[in-house]
C-alpha positions in Angstrom: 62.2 -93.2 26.7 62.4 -90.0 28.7 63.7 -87.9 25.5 60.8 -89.7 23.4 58.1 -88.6 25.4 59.6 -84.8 25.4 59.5 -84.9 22.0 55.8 -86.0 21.5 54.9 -83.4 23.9 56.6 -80.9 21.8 54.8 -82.0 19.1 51.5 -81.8 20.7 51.8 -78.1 21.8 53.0 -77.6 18.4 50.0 -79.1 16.3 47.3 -77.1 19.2 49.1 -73.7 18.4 49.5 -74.1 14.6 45.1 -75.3 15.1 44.6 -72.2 16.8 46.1 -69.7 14.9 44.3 -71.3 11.8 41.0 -70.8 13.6 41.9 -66.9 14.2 42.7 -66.6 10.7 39.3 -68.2 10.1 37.6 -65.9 12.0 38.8 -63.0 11.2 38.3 -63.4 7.4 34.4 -63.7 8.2 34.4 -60.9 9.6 36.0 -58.8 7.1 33.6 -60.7 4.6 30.1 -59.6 6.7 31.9 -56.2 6.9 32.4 -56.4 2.8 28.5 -56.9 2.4 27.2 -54.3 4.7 26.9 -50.9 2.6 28.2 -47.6 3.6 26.2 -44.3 4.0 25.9 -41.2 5.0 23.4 -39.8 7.3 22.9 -36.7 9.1 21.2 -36.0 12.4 17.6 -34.1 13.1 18.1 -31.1 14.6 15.9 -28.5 16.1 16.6 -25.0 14.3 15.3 -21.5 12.6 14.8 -21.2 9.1 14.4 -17.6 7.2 13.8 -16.4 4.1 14.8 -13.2 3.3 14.1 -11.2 0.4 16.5 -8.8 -1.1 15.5 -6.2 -3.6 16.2 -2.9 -5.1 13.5 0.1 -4.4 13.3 3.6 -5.9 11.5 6.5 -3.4 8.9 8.5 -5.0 7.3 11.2 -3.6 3.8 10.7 -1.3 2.0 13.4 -3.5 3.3 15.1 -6.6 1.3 18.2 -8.3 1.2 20.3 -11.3 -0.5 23.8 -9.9 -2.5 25.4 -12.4 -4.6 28.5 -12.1 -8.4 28.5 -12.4 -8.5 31.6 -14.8 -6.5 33.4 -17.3 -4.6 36.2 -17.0 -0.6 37.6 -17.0 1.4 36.7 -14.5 1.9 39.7 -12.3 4.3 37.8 -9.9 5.4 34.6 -9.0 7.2 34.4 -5.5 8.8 30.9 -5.7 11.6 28.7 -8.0 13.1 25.5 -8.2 13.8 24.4 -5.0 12.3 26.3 -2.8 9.8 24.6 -0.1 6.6 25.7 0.6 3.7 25.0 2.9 0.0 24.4 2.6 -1.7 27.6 1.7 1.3 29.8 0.7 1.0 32.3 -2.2 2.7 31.0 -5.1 1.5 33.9 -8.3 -0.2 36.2 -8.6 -2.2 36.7 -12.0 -3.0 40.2 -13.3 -7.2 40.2 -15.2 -8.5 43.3 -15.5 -11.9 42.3 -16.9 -12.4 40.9 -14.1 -12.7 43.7 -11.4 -15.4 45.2 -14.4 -17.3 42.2 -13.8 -16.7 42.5 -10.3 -18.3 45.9 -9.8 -21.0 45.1 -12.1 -22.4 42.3 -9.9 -22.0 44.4 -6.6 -24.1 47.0 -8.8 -26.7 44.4 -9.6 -26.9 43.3 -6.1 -27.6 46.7 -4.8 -30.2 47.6 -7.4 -31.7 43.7 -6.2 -31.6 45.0 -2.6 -33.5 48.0 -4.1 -36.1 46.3 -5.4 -36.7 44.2 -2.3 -37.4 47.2 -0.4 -39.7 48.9 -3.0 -41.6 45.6 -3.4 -41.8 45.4 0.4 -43.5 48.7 0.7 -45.8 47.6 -2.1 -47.2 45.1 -0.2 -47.8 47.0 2.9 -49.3 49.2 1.3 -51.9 46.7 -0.5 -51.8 45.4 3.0 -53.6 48.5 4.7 -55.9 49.0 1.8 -56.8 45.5 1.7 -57.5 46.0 5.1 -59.6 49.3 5.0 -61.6 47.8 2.5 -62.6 44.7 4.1 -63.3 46.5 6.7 -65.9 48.9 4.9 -67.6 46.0 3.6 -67.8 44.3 6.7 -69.3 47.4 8.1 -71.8 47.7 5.8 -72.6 44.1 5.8 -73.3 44.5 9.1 -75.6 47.5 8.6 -77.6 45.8 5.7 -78.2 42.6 8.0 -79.5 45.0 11.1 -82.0 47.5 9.0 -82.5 45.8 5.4 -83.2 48.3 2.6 -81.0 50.7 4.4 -77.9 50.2 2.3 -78.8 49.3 -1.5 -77.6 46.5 -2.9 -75.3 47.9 -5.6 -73.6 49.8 -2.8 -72.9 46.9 -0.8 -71.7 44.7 -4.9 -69.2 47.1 -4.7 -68.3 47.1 -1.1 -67.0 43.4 -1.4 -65.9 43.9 -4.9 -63.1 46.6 -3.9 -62.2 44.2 -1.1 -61.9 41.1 -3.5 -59.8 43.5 -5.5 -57.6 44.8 -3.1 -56.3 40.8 -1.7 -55.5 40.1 -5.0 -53.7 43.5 -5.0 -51.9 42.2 -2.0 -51.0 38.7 -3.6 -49.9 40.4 -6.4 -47.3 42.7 -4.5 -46.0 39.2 -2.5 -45.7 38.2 -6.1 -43.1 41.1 -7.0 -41.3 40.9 -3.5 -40.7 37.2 -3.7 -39.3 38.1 -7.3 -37.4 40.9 -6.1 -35.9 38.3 -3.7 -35.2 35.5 -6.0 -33.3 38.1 -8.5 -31.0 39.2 -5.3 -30.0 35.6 -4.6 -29.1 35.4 -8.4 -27.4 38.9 -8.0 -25.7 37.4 -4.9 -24.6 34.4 -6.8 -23.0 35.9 -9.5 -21.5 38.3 -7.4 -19.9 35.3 -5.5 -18.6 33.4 -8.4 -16.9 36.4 -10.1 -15.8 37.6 -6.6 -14.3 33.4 -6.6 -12.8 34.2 -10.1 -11.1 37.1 -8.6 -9.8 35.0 -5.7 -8.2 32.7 -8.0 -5.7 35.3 -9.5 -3.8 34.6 -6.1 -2.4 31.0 -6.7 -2.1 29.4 -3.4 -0.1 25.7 -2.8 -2.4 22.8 -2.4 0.2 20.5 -0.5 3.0 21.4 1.5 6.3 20.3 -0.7 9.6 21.3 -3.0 8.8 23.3 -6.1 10.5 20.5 -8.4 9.7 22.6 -11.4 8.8 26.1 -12.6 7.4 26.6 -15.6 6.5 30.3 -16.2 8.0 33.8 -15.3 6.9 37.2 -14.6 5.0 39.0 -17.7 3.9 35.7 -19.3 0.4 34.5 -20.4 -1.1 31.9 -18.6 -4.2 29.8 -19.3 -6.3 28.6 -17.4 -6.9 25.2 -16.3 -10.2 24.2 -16.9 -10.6 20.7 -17.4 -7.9 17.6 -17.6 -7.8 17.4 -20.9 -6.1 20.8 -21.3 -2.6 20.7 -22.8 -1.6 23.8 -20.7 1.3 24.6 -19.6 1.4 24.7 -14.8 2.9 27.4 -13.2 5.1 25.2 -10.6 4.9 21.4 -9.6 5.5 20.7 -6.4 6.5 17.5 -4.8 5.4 16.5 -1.3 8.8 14.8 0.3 9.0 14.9 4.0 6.7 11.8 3.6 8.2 9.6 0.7 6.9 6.2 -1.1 9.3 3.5 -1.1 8.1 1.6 -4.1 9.9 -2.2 -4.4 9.0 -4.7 -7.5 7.8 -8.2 -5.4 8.5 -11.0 -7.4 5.6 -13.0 -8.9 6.3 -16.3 -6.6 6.7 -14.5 -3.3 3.6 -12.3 -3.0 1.7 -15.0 -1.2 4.3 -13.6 1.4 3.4 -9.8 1.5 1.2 -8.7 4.2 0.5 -4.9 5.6 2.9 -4.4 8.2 5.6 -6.8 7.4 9.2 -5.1 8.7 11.9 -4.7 6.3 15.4 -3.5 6.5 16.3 -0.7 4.1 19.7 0.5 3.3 20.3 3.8 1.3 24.4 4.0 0.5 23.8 7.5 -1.4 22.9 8.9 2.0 24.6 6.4 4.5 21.4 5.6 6.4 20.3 2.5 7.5 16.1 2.1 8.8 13.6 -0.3 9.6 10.5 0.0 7.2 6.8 -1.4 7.2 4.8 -2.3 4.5 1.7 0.1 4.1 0.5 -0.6 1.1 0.5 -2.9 -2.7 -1.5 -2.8 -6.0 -2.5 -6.5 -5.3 -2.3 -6.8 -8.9 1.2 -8.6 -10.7 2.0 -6.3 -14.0 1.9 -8.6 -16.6 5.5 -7.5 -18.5 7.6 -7.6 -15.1 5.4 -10.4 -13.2 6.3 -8.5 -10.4 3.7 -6.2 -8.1 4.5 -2.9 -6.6 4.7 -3.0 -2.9 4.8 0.5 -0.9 6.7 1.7 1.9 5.9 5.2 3.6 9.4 6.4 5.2 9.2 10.0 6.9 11.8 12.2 5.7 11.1 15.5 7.3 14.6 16.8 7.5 14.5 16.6 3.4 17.7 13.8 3.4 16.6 11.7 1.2 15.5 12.5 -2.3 12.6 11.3 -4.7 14.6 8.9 -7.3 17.3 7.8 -5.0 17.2 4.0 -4.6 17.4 1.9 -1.8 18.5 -1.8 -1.1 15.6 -3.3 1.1 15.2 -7.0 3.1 12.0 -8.5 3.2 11.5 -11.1 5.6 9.0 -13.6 3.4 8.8 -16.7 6.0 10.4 -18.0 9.2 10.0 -20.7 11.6 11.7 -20.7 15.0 12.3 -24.1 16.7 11.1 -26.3 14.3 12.9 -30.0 13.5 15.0 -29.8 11.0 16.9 -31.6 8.4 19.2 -31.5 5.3 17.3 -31.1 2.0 19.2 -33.6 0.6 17.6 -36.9 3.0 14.4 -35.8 1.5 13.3 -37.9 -2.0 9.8 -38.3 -3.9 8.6 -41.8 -3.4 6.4 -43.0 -6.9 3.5 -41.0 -5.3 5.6 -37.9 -5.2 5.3 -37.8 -1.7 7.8 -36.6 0.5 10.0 -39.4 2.1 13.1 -40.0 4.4 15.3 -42.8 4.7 15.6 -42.8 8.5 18.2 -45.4 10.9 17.3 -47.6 14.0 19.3 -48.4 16.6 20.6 -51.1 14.8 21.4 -49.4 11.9 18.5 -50.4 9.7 17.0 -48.3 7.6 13.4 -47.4 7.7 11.1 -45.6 5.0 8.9 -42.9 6.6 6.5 -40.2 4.9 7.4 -37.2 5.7 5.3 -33.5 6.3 7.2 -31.1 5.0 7.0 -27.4 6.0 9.2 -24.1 4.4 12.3 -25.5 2.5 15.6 -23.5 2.5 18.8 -24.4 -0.1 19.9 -26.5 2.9 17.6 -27.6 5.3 14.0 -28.1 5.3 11.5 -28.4 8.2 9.9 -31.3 9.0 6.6 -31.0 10.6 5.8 -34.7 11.1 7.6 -38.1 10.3 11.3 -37.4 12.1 11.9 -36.3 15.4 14.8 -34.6 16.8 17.7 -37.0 17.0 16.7 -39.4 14.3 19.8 -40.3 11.7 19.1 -39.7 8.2 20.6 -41.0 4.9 22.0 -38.4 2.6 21.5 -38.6 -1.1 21.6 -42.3 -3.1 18.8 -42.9 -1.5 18.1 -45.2 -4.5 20.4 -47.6 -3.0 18.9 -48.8 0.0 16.2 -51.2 0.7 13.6 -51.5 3.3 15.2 -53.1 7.1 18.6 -53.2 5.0 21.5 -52.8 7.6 24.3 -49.8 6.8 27.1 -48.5 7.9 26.5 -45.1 8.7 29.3 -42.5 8.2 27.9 -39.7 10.5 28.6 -35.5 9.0 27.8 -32.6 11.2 25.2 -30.4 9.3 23.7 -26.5 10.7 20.7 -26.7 12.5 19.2 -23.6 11.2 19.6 -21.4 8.0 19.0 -17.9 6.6 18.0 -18.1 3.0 19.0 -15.2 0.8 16.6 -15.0 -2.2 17.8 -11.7 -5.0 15.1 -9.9 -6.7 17.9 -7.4 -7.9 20.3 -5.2 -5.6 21.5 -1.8 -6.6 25.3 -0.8 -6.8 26.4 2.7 -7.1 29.5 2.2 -7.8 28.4 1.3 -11.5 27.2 -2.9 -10.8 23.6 -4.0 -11.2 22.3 -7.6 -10.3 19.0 -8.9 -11.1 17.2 -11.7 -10.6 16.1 -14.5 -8.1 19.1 -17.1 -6.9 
């Protein structure tokens, strides 16, 4: 009896054990099943960040001012006191032109000028003289007006006709001397001006420099024939040209989609490898106007250069800062997708793992990242890419990645390097 009941009892703990481990088994394959259902993806974090964009592009230095000094007259070149190379400053004597018709011309219009002067004087004691008789006359018949009115038949009438005729006679006498004197005058002042222009002509044998510079180029030499510049449409030859380069132009082609960026006194980094030298630049200037072959618009930069370092033609590799944004939320370009409104959109996770379709603001865009100025906050978990997937308050699995908060993007308009290797173009 005893061994009987042993062995029902053994049987009972045997049939409870081989129940429970078929409901463990149960339960774990349910689980494995939800787990089967639930989709996978991959999602990112918000961040706060900086994002740049930096311009990169190759510039060429011009000079600030470049001139082609002509003389005013013609003549043969007597000296010329500078060559290639050489600076000079504002005002400095650059030729001398030899015209000897010119110092005839000269003397005549001092000799004109004195024999104007002459004339002045005699017509000025012309009309004092009608002056005093004009004078003496009146007088006379005033007097004997007088005399005629006191005792009348005293003085006959014819005497006293001629009386006020002589005076009438003698103020026109006077007018007419004015007359001669204010001609005398007005043929001085032309004396004077000719005198002054050929005494200018004269002036302009010396040839002086406008602009203080290099002499880039001579173009004529002692003994030679020079022609006067008159008018821009001559074809003649300059004596020098002279560039102006302790203040140099920086000139850099802006490409067509980035000149909404360009403002006066945006910074930029410029890098010369011929010289070694390194700077910070500022925009001065641009032609607000994209050339229509290149699509691209000149942009100026003035860069002082008074020690003479750097020279006109040498390029430069320059870094235009076009837009940044400085603790801004951002996230991965790549958990932002175009709903059917082509409106910006993220796929964004609860708590629970849900997902959750927002409209997004988007602000400046990098290859990367992009900032979000509405719709996500920092901390929020994005999906990443097959976004097409997912449904509305579906539940994932996320599979968190580690993404940069900020990024500098790097966009080529074309770098210079010397060592024979050109690029071009935007990336």
């Amino acid at each position: 009896m005893q061994n009987h009941l042993s062995s029902a009892l053994s049987t009972g703990v045997a049939l409870i054990a081989a129940l429970g481990m078929t409901s463990c088994h149960s339960g774990s394959s349910s689980t494995e099943a939800k787990a089967a259902t639930v989709p996978s993806a991959q999602v990112a974090s918000a961040q706060r960040g900086d994002i740049s964009q930096i311009l990169t592009l190759a510039g060429q230095f011009q000079p600030y001012q470049e001139v082609d000094v002509h003389p005013k007259v013609s003549g043969y070149m007597k000296k010329i006191n500078v060559d290639i190379g050489d600076i000079v400053h504002q005002g400095e004597t650059l030729a001398v032109l030899e015209v000897p018709e010119l110092q005839a011309q000269l003397q005549g219009t001092v000799f004109q000028l004195k024999q104007s002067q002459e004339e002045i004087t005699r017509a000025q004691h012309e009309v004092k003289s009608a002056e005093a008789l004009e004078y003496a006359l009146h007088a006379e018949s005033e007097r004997l007006k007088q005399a005629a009115a006191t005792r009348p038949g005293l003085i006959a009438q014819q005497e006293l006709d001629d009386a006020q005729a002589k005076d009438l006679n003698s103020q026109a006498q006077v007018d007419a001397a004015k007359a001669t004197l204010a001609a005398a005058q007005q043929h001085a002042e032309a004396a004077r001006a000719d005198n002054q222009r050929v005494q200018a002509l004269e002036s302009y044998t010396t040839v002086t420099a406008p602009i203080s510079g290099v002499v880039v180029w001579r173009y004529a030499d002692t003994g030679a024939l020079i022609q006067g510049g008159t008018n821009s449409n001559d074809s003649t030859l300059p004596i020098v040209r002279i560039s102006q380069s302790a203040l140099l132009r920086l000139r850099i082609p802006v490409p067509e989609n980035d000149v909404k960026y360009v403002h006066i006194g945006d910074t930029l980094q410029v890098r010369v490898d011929a010289i070694n030298r390194s700077f910070e630049g500022k925009v001065v200037r641009f032609t607000r106007n994209v050339n229509f072959e290149t699509r691209t618009m000149e942009t100026e930069v003035d860069v002082e250069n008074k020690n003479l370092s750097i020279d006109p033609g040498m390029y430069a590799n320059t870094a235009l800062q076009l837009a940044r944004v400085h603790n801004v939320v951002t996230i991965p370009v790549d958990a932002v997708v175009l709903n059917a409104q082509q409106r910006p959109t993220v796929y964004v996770l609860d708590a629970a793992n849900r997902v959750h379709i927002r409209p997004v603001q988007l602000g400046i865009e990098g290859t990367k990242l992009a900032e979000i100025d509405q719709g996500v906050s920092p901390g929020d978990r994005v999906i990443l890419g097959g976004q097409e997937k997912y449904r509305e308050d579906e539940e994932v699995s996320p599979m968190v990645t580690t993404e940069p908060a900020s990024e500098t993007v790097q966009e080529s308009g074309g770098m210079i390097d010397l060592k024979g290797e050109a690029n071009g173009g935007n990336q």
